[in-house]
C-alpha positions in Angstrom: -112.0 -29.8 -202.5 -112.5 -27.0 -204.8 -115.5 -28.9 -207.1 -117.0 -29.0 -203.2 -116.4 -25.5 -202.2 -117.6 -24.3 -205.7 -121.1 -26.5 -205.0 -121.6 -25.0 -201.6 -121.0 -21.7 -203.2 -123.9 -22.5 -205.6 -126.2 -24.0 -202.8 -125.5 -21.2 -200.3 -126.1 -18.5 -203.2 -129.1 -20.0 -204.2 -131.0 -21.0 -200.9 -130.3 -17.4 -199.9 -131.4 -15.5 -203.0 -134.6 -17.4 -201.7 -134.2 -16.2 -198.5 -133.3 -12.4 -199.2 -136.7 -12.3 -201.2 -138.7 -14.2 -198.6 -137.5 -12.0 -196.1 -139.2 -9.1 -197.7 -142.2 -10.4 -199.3 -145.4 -8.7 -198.6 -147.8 -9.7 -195.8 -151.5 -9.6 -196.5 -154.0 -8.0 -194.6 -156.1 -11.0 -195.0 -154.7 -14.1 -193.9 -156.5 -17.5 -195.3 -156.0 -20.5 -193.1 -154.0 -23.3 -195.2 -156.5 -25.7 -196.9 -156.5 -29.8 -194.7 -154.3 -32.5 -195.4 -155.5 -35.2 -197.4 -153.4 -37.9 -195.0 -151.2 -35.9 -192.2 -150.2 -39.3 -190.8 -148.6 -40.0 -194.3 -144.4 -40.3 -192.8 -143.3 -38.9 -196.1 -145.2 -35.3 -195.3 -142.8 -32.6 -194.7 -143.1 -31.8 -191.2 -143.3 -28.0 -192.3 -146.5 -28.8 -193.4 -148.2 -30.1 -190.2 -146.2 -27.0 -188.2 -147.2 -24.4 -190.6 -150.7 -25.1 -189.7 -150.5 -25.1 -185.9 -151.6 -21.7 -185.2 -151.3 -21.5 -181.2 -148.7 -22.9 -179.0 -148.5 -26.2 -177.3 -149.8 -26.0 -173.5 -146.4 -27.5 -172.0 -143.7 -26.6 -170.0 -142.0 -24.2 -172.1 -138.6 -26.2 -173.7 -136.4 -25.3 -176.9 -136.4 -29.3 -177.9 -133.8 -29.9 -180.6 -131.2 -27.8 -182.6 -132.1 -24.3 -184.1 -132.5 -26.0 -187.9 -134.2 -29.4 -186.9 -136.2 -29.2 -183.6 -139.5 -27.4 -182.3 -140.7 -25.0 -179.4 -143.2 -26.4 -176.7 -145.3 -23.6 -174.5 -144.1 -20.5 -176.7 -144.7 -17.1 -175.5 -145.8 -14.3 -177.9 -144.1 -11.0 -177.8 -146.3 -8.3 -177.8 -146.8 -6.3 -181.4 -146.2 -2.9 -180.0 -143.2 -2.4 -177.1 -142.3 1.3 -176.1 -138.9 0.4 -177.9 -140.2 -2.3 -181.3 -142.8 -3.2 -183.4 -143.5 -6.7 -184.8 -143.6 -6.5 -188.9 -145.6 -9.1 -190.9 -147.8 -10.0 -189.0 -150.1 -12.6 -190.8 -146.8 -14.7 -190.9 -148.1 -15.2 -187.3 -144.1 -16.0 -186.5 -143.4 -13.4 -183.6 -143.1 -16.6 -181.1 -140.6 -17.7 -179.0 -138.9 -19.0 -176.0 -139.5 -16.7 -173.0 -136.1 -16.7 -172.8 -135.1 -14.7 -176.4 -138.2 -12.8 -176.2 -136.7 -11.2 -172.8 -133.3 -10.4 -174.5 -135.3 -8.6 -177.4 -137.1 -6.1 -175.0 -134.0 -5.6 -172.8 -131.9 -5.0 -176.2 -134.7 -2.6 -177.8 -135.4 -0.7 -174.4 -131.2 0.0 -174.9 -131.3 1.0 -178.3 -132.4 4.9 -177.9 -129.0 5.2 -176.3 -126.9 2.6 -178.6 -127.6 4.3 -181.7 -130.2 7.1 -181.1 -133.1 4.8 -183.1 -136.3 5.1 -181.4 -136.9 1.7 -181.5 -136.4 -1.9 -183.5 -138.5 -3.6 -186.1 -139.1 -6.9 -185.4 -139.1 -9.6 -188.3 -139.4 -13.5 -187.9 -139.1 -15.4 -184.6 -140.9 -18.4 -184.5 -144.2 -20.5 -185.4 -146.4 -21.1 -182.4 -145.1 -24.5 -181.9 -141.9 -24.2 -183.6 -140.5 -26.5 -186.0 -139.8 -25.9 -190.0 -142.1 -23.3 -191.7 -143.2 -23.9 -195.2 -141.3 -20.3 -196.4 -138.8 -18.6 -195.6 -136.2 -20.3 -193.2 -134.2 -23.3 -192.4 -133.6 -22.7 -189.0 -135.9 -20.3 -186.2 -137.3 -24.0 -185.5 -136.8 -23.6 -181.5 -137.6 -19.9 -180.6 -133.9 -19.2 -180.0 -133.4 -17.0 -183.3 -134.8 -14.1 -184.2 -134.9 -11.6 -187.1 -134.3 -7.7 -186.5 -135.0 -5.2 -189.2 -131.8 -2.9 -190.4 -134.7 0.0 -190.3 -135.0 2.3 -187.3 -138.6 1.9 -186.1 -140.6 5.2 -186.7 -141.4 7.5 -183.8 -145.3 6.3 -184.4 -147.2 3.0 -184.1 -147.0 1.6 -187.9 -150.6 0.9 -189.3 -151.5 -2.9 -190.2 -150.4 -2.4 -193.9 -147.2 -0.9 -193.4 -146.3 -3.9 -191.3 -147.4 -6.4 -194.2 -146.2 -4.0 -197.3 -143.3 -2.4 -196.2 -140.0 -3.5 -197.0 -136.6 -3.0 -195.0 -133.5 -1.2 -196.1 -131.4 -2.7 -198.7 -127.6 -2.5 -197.1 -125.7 -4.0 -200.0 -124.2 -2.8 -203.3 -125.6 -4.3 -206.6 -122.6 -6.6 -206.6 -122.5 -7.6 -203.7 -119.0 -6.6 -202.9 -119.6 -3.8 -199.8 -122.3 -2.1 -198.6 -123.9 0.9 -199.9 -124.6 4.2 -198.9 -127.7 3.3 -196.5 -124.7 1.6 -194.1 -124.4 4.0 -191.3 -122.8 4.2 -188.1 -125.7 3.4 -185.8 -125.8 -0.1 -188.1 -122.8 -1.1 -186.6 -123.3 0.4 -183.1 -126.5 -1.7 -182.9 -124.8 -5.1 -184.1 -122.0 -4.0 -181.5 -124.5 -4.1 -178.7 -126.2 -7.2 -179.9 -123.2 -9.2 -180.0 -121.5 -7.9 -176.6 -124.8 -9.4 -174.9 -123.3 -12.8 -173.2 -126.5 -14.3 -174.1 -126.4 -14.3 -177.5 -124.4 -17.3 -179.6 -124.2 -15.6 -183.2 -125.7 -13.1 -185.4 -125.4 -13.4 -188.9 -125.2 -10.5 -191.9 -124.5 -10.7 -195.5 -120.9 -11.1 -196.0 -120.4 -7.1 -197.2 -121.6 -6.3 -193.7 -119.2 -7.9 -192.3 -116.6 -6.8 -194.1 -117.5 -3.5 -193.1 -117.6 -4.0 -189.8 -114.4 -5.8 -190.1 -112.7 -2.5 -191.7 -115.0 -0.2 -189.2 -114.3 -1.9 -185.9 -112.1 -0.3 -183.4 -110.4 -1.1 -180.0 -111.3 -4.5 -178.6 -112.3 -6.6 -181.3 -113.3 -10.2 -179.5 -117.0 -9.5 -180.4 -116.6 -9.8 -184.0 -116.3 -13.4 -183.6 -120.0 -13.5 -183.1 -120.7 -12.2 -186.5 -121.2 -14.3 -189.0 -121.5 -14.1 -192.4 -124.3 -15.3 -194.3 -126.2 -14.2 -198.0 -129.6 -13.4 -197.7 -129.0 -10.8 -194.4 -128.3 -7.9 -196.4 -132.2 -6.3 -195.2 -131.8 -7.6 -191.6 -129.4 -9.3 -188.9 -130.2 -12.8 -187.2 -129.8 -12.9 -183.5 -129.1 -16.2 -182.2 -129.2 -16.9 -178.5 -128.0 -20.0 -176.5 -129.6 -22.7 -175.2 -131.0 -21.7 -172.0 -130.3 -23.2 -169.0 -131.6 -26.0 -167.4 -133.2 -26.8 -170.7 -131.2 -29.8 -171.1 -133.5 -31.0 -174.6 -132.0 -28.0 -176.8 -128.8 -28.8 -178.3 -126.2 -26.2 -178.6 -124.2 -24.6 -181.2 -120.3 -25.6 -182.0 -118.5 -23.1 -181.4 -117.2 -20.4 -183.5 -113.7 -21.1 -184.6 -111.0 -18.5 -182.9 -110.4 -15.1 -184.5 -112.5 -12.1 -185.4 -113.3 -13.5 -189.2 -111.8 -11.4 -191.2 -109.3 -12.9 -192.5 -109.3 -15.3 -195.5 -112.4 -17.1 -194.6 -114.2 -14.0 -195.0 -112.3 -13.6 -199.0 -113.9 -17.1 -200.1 -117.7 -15.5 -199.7 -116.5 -12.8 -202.4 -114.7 -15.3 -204.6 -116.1 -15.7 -208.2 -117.4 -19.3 -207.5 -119.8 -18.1 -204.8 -121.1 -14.5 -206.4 -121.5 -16.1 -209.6 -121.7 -20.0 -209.1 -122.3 -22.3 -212.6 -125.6 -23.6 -212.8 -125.9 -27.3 -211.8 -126.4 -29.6 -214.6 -128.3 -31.5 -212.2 -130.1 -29.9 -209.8 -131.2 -31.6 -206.3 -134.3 -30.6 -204.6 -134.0 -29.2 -201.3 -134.3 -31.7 -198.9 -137.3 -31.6 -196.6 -137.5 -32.6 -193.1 -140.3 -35.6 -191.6 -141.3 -35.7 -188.1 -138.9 -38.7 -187.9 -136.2 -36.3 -188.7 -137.1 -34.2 -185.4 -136.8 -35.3 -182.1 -139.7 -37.6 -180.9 -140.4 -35.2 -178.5 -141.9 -32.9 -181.4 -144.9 -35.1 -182.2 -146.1 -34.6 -178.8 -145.9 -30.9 -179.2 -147.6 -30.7 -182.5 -150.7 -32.9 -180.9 -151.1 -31.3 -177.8 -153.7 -28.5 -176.6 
C-alpha cells in the first residue's frame, strides 16, 4: 500500500506541476489555427487532437455526454468576455464554453461577489472547448462544460485590454514549500470559496492542498461546506468549480460522492507527507495515457462531426 500511495504521490505531483504552469502560461495575441491531420480516422489519434481543432460548437440539443474527465459537450453556449461582474482571461485558448447550465451559475455567482468579498468582479479562466472533450494542454478533465476555472485575482474596476488577458498571470497563494499559504491569502479568498461551495449546485471545488488547510484552520460556525473542497496540486493560482450533472440530462454521469467529514483530518496530512512534496523519480517512467474516441462515449463522434 505504501509503494502505491508513494507512486500516486509522484503522479499527482507531477501531472500537476504541469498543470500549475499550464494554468498560467501566456496567451498570444495571434492565434494560428493547428496545422491538418495527416489521417484523423487513424483509431490510435488522441481524441484531444480532433477536439482541439473544433473551433465552434456542435448544432445539437445542448447535453453534457459523459463524465467530467472522459466525455464531450454538444450545443455549447459561450459566455460573454466582458459581464458587469467577470472577465474571460486567455482568450486565444478559445475555452470560455460550456453548458448553459454552469455558464448561468457563473453570472449569478459573480453578480454576488461585490457583496461576498467586496471584489468588483471575477476573472474567468478555463471552461470548455467548443465541443468539449480532452484539450491537447492543460487539463484532464473540463471535457463536458460542467467545470470551470476562476482566477484567485479580484477583477480590476476596468475592462482589461487583449494583452493583459493573454500575459497576465494570477496570484500565487502558496508558500515556496508548499506547506501553507502565503501572505497574498486574504479573507475575501475564503469568503469567496465559502459562497461558491454553499451554492447547492455545485459538486466540488478543488484548491491546492495549503488552501485547504487554511480554510480548514480559518473556518468558523457551520462547517458542512468544507466537504466540497477538495484538495488538489496545481490550484494554488485558481479554484475549480465543479457543478452537477444537470437535470434531465440523463447522458452525463455524475460524480461519487465525497466521503463524510469536513477533510481535515488525516487525509488532508498525506498531501503534505514527504512522499508526495518530494516524490523519488521513477526509474521507469510511463507516458501519460491518452484518450481515443473509442475511449469516449459513442455519442462524442457525432458531436465532433456535426455542423
Amino acid at each position: 500500500m505504501r509503494i502505491l500511495r508513494t507512486a500516486l504521490g509522484a503522479a499527482i505531483m507531477s501531472a500537476a506541476l504541469t498543470l500549475s504552469a499550464m494554468a498560467q502560461d501566456k496567451g498570444t495575441l495571434n492565434p494560428q489555427p493547428l496545422p491538418p491531420l495527416a489521417n484523423p480516422d487513424d483509431p490510435a489519434l488522441p481524441a484531444k487532437q480532433l477536439f482541439g481543432r473544433a473551433l465552434t460548437p456542435a448544432q445539437l440539443q445542448t447535453r453534457s455526454i459523459g463524465f467530467y474527465a472522459r466525455g464531450c459537450l454538444a450545443g455549447a453556449q459561450a459566455l460573454p468576455i466582458d459581464g458587469e461582474t467577470w472577465q474571460v482571461m486567455r482568450l486565444s485558448r478559445n475555452r470560455n464554453w460550456g453548458n448553459p447550465v454552469l455558464l448561468d451559475f457563473l453570472e449569478r455567482l459573480s453578480n454576488r461577489v461585490p457583496s461576498i468579498n467586496g471584489w468588483p468582479g471575477l476573472l474567468i479562466g478555463d471552461i470548455s472547448q467548443p465541443r468539449g472533450g480532452p484539450m491537447i494542454t492543460g487539463h484532464a478533465s473540463h471535457q463536458i462544460g460542467l467545470d470551470a476555472d476562476v482566477w484567485l485575482t479580484p477583477m480590476p474596476d476596468r475592462t482589461l485590454s487583449r494583452a493583459e488577458r493573454e500575459q497576465m498571470s494570477a496570484t500565487n497563494m502558496v508558500r515556496d514549500d508548499g506547506l501553507d499559504v502565503n501572505d497574498n491569502w486574504t479573507p475575501e479568498h475564503m469568503a469567496l470559496i465559502k459562497a461558491a461551495a454553499e451554492s447547492p449546485e455545485v459538486e466540488r471545488i478543488f484548491v491546492n492542498p495549503a488552501i485547504k488547510k487554511a480554510i480548514c484552520r480559518d473556518a468558523r460556525g457551520d462547517r458542512s461546506w468544507l466537504n466540497k473542497v477538495r484538495p488538489m496540486y496545481g490550484h494554488n493560482y485558481h479554484f475549480h468549480i465543479r457543478i452537477t450533472c444537470p437535470e434531465g440530462e440523463g447522458m452525463c454521469q455524475p460524480q461519487d460522492p465525497t466521503p463524510p467529514g469536513d477533510g481535515c483530518d488525516k487525509s488532508l496530512d498525506w498531501w503534505f507527507s514527504d512522499e508526495v512534496l518530494h516524490p523519488k523519480p521513477s526509474a521507469q517512467p510511463h507516458p501519460a495515457k491518452q484518450l481515443t474516441m473509442s475511449q469516449l462515449p459513442a455519442e462524442c463522434r457525432q458531436v465532433l462531426i456535426s455542423n
